[in-house]
MARDRENFI-450625 format. One record per residue: x, y, z of N, C-alpha, C in turn. Coordinates in steps of 0.05 Angstrom, whole numbers, padded with zeros to 5 digits, always signed. Example, Ala and Ser with C-alpha at 12.3 -4.5 7.8 and 13.67 -1.06 7.14 Angstrom:
// residues 2
+00264-00114+00156+00246-00090+00156+00264-00066+00156+00257-00045+00142+00273-00021+00143+00258+00001+00157
END
This chain:
// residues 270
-00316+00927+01330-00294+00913+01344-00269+00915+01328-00242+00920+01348-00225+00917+01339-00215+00890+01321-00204+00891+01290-00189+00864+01285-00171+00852+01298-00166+00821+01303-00137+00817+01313-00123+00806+01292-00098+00818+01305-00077+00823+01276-00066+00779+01287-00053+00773+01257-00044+00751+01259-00019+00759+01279-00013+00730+01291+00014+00730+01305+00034+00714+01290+00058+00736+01293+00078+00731+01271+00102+00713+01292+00114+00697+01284+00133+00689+01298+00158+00695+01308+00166+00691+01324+00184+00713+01334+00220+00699+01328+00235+00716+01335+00259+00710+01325+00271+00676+01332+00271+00679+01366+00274+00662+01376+00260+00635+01369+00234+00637+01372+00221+00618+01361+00223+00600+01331+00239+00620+01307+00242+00612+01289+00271+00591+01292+00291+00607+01314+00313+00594+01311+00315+00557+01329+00284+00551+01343+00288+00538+01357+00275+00519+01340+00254+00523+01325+00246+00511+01294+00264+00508+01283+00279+00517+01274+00310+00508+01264+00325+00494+01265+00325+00493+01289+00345+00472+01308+00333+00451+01320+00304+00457+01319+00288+00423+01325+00295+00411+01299+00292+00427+01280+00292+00413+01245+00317+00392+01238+00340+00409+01254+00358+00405+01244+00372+00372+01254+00366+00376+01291+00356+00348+01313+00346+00329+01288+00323+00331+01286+00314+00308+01266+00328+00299+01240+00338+00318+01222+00347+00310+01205+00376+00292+01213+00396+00303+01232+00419+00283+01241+00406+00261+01248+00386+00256+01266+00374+00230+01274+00364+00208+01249+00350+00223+01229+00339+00213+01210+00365+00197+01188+00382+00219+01179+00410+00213+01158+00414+00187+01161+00431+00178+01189+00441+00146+01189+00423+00130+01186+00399+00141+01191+00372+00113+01184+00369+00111+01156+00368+00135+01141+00360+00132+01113+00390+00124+01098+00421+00129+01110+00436+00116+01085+00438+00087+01103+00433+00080+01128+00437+00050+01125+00411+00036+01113+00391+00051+01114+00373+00033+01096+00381+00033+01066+00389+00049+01055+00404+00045+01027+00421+00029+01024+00450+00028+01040+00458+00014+01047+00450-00021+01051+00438-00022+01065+00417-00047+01060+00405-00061+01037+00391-00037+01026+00383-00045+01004+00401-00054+00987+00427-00034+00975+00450-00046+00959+00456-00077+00969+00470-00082+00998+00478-00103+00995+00455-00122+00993+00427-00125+00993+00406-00143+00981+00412-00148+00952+00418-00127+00934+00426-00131+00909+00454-00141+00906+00465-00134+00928+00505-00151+00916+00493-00180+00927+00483-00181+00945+00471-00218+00950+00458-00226+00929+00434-00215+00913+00433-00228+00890+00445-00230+00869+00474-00209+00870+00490-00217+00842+00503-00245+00851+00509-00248+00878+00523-00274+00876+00506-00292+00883+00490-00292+00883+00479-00316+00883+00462-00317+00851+00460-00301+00832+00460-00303+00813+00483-00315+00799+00510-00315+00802+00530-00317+00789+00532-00348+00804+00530-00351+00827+00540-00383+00842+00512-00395+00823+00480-00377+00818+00471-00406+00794+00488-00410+00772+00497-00392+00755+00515-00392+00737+00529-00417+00733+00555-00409+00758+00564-00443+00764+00554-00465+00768+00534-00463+00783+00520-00495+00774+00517-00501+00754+00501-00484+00739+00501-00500+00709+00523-00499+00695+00542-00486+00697+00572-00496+00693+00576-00528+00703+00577-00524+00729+00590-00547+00736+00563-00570+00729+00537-00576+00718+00525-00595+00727+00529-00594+00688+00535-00583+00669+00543-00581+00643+00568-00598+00638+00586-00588+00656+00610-00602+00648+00623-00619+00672+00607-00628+00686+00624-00640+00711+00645-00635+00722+00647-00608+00721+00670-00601+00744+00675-00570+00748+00676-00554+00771+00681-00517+00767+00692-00512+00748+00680-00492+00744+00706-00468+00714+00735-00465+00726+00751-00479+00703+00781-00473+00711+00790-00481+00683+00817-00467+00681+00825-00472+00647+00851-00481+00666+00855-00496+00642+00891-00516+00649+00910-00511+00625+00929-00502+00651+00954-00487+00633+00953-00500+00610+00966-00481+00579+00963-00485+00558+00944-00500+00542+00915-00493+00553+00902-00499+00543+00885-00475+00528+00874-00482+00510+00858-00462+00479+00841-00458+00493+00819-00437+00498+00796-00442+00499+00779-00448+00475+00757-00464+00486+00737-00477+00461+00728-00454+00443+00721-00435+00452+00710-00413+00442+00730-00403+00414+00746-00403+00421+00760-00385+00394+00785-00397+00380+00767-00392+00352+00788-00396+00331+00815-00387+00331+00842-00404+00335+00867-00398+00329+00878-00397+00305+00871-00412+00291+00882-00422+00271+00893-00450+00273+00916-00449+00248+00928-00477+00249+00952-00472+00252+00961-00488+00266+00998-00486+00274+00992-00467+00306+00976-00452+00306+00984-00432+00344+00989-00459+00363+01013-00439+00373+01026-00453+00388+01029-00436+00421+01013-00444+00442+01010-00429+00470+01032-00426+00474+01049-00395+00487+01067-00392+00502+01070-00407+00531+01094-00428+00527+01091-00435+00558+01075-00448+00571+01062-00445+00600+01041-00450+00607+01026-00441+00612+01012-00416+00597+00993-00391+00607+00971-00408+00609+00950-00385+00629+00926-00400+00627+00912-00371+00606+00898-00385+00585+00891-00370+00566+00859-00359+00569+00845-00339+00559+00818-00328+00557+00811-00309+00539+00791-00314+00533+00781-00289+00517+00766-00265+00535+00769-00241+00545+00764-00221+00559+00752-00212+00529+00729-00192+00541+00707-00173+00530+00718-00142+00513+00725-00134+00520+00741-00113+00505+00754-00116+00472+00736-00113+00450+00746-00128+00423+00758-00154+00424+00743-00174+00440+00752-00194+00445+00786-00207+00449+00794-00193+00459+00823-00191+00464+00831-00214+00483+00852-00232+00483+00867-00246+00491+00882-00252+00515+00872-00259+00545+00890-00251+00562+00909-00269+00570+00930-00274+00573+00949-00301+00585+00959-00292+00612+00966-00315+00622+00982-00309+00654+00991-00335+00659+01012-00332+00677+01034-00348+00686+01009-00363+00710+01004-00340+00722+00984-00340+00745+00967-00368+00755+00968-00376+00757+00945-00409+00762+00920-00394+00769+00925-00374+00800+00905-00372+00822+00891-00351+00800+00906-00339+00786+00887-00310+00767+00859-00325+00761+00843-00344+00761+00830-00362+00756+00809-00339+00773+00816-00334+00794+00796-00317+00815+00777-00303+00808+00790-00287+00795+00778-00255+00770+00773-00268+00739+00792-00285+00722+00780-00297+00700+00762-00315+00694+00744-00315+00714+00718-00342+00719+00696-00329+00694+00698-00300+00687+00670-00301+00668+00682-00306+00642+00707-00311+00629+00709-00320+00602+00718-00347+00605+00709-00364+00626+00699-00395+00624+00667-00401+00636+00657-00382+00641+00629-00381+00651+00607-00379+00631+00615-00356+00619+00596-00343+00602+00604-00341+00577+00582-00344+00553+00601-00348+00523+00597-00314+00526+00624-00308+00500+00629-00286+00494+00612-00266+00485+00591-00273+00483+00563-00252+00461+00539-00256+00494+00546-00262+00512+00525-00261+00534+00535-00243+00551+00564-00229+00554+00566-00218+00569+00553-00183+00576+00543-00174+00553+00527-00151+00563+00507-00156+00574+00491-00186+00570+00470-00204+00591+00482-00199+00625+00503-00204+00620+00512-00205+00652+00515-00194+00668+00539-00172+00655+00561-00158+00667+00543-00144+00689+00515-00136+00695+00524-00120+00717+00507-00126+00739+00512-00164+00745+00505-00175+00765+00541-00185+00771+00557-00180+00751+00584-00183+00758+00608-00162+00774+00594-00144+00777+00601-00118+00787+00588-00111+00808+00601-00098+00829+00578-00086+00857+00564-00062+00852+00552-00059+00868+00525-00035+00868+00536-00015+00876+00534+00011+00851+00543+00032+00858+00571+00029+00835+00583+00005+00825+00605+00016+00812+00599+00011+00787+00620+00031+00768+00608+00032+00737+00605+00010+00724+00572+00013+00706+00555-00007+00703+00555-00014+00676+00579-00002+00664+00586-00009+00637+00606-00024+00632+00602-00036+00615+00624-00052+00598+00647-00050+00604+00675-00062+00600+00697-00047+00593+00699-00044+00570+00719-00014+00553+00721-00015+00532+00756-00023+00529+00771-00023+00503+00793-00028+00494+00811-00016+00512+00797+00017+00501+00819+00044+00526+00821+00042+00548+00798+00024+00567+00802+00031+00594+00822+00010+00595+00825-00002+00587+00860-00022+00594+00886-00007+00596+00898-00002+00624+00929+00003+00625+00945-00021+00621+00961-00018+00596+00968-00047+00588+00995-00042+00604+01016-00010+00601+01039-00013+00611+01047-00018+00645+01025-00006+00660+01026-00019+00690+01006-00039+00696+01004-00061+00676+00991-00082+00679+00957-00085+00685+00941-00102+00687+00916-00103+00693+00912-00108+00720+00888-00086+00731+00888-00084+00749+00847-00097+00758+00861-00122+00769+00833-00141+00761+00806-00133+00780+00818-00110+00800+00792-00104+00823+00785-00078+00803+00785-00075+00780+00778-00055+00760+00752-00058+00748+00764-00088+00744+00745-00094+00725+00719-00111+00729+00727-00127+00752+00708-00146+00768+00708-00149+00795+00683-00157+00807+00675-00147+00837+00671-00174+00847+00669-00195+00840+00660-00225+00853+00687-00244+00844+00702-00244+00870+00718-00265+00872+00712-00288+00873+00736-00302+00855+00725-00338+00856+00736-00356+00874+00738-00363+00896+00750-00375+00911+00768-00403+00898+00798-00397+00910+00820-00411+00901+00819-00441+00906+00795-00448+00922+00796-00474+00937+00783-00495+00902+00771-00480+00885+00754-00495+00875+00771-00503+00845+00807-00488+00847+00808-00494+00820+00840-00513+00829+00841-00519+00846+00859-00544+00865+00846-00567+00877+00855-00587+00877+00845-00611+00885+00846-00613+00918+00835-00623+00933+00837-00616+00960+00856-00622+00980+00871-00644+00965+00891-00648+00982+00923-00634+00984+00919-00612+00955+00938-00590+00956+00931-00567+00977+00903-00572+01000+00906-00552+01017+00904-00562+01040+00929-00585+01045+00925-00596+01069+00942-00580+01085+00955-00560+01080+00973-00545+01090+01004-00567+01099+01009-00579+01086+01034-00601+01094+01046-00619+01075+01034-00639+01072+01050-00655+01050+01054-00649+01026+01028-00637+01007+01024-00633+00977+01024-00602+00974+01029-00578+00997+01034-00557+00983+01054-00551+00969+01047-00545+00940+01066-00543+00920+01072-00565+00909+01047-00589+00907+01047-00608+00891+01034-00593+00862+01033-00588+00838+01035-00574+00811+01009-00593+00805+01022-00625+00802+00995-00638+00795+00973-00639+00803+00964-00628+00838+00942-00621+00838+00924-00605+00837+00942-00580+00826+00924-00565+00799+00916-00566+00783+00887-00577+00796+00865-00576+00769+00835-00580+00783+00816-00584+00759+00790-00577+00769+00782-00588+00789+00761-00584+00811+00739-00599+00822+00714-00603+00809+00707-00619+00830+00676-00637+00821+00662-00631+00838+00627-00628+00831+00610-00620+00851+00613-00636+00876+00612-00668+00863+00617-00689+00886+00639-00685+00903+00652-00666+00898+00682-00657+00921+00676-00649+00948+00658-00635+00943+00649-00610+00961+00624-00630+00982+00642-00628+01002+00639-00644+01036+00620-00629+01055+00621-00603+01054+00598-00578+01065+00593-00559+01051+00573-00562+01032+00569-00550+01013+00555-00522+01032+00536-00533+01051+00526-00507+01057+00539-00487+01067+00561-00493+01070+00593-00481+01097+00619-00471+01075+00618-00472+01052+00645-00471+01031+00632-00457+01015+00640-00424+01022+00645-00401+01008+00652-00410+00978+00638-00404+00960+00653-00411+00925+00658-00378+00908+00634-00358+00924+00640-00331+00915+00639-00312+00935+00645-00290+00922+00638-00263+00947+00644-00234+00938+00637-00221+00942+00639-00185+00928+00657-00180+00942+00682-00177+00924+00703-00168+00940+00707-00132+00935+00688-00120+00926+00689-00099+00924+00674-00075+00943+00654-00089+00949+00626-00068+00962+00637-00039+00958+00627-00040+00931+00638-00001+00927+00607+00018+00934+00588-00001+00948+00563+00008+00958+00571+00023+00986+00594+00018+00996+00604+00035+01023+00621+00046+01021+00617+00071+01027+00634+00095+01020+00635+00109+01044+00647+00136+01041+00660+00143+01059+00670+00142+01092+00657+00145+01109+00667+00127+01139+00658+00102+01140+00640+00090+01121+00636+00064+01113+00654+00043+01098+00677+00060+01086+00690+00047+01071+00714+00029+01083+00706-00005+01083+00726-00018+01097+00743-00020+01090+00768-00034+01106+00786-00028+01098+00800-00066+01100+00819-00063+01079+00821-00101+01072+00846-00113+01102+00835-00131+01111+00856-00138+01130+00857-00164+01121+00891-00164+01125+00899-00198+01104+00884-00207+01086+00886-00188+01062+00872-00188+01029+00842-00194+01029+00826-00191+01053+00796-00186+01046+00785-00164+01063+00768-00155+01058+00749-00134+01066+00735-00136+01093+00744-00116+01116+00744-00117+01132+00702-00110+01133+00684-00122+01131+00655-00119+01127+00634-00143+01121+00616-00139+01129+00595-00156+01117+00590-00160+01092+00602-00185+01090+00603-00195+01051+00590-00206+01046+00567-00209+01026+00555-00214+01004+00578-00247+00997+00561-00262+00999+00583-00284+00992+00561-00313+00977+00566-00323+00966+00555-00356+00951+00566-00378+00964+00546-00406+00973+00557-00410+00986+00562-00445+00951+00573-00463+00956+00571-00477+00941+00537-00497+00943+00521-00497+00955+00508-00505+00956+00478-00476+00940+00492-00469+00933+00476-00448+00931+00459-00416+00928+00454-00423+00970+00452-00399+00980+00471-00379+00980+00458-00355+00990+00475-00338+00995+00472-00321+01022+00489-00305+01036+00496-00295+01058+00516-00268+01054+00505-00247+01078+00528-00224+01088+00545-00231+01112+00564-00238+01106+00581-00250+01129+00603-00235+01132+00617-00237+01155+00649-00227+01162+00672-00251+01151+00687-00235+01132+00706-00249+01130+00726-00262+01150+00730-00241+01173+00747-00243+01196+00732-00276+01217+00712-00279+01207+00700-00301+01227+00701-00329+01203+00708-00320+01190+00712-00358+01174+00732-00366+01191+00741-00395+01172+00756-00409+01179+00779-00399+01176+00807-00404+01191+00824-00408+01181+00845-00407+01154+00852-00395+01139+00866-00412+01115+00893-00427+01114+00904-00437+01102+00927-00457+01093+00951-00440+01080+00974-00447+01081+00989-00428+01066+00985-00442+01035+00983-00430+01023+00989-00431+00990+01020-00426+00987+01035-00447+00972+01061-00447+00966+01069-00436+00941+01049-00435+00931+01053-00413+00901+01052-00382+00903+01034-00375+00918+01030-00358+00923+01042-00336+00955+01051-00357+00966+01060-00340+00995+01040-00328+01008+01005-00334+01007+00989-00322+01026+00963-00347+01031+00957-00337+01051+00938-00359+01061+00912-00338+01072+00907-00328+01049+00873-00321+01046+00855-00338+01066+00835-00325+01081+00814-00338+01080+00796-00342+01056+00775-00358+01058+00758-00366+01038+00778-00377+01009+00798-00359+01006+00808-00373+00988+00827-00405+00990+00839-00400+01010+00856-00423+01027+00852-00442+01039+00816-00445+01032+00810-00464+01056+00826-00485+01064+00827-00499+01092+00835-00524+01097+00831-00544+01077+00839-00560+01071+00826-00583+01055+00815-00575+01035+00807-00553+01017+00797-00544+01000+00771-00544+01007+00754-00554+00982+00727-00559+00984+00724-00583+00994+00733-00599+01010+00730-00619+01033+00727-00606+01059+00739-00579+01060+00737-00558+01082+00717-00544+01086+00706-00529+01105+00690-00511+01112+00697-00488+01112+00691-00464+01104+00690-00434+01118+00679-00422+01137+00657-00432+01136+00628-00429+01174+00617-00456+01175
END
């Protein structure tokens, strides 16, 4: 008997294998980077809600949120005798050869929350539940500071501190006391009226979405599902665009959400 020869596949046939292959793989792509996707923001939800425990034991340590008051030392470091604060900076020790940062700024409080959070020798403990997923997971060093076009604080840190918590609440009634000075200063856990509803953090970075994913900020926050702390705690991916409202800030000329709340932390955000 004759052998039968194998059957080889034919041209056509290879190109339609090809192009079935190819069907699946476009179908498959958006499933596998939004499941990545996913996965990252599960991890930016636990940096903040890692960092909002942080604050509790901040605040249940010292009875009241992290906030430094103009011209004041921090505890942490030795001045000497006779230093005398410029002005009214609000002063910190930043990570980089422990270097010195001052600002006129009140609200800069936002981005300087980990050198009143965390002592200075814990921060390689931290830093990279303080940073989003996907952006560089190192330190800062000395060099990466542009000192002559200033500091550029979405550089260096990815979890905003909401402005509501380092004003007293009746400077965000939007009317009588905006741009009352004296009610700049700390809150108290006992302040906070809807704890489960009052945003205290949030990744203002998500450098986990990139390219046609990459939102874009409308009225100074991130047009996406944020990773946010709430004061009570929990945490949540929410739309900035669906909070509350904010208040104008008279220091500042903008009325952030989450940062601006109504009433402060007497206010809600959801």
């Amino acid at each position: 008997m004759e052998q039968q020869r194998a059957r080889a596949f034919t041209l056509i046939e290879l190109l339609v294998t090809i192009g079935i292959i190819g069907v699946l793989i476009g179908l498959l792509l958006p499933a596998l980077s939004g499941a990545r996707g996913s996965a990252l923001q599960t991890v930016a939800l636990s940096n903040v809600r890692s960092v909002g425990t942080q604050f509790q034991q901040f605040a249940n340590e010292h009875k009241k949120y992290p906030q430094q008051n103009p011209g004041e030392l921090p505890s942490q470091i030795d001045f000497g005798d006779g230093y005398e604060p410029v002005g009214d900076d609000i002063i910190v020790e930043w990570y980089p050869g422990g270097m010195i940062i001052a600002t006129t700024d009140y609200f800069d409080h936002s981005w300087m929350w980990p050198a009143m959070v965390a002592g200075f020798d814990e921060w390689p403990t931290y830093w990279e539940t303080w940073i989003s997923p996907r952006k560089g997971q190192e330190l800062p060093k000395i060099e990466d500071f542009d000192f002559q076009n200033g500091i550029n604080e979405r550089e260096m840190i990815s979890i905003e501190y909401a402005n509501s918590f380092v004003a007293r609440p009746e400077y965000w009634d939007g009317e009588s006391h905006a741009g009352d000075l004296s009610l700049l200063r700390s809150t108290r856990p006992h302040d906070v009226r809807f704890a489960s509803g009052k945003v205290m953090l949030w990744d203002d970075d998500l450098s986990y979405l990139s390219g046609k994913n990459t939102p874009q900020r409308v009225e100074g926050l991130l047009d996406a599902k944020t990773p946010m702390a709430f004061a009570d705690g929990h945490a949540d991916a929410l739309l900035p665009s669906e909070a509350s409202e904010g208040v104008l800030n008279s220091m500042t000329g903008e009325s952030t959400k989450l940062h601006n709340t109504a009433d402060g932390v007497h206010g809600r955000d959801y």
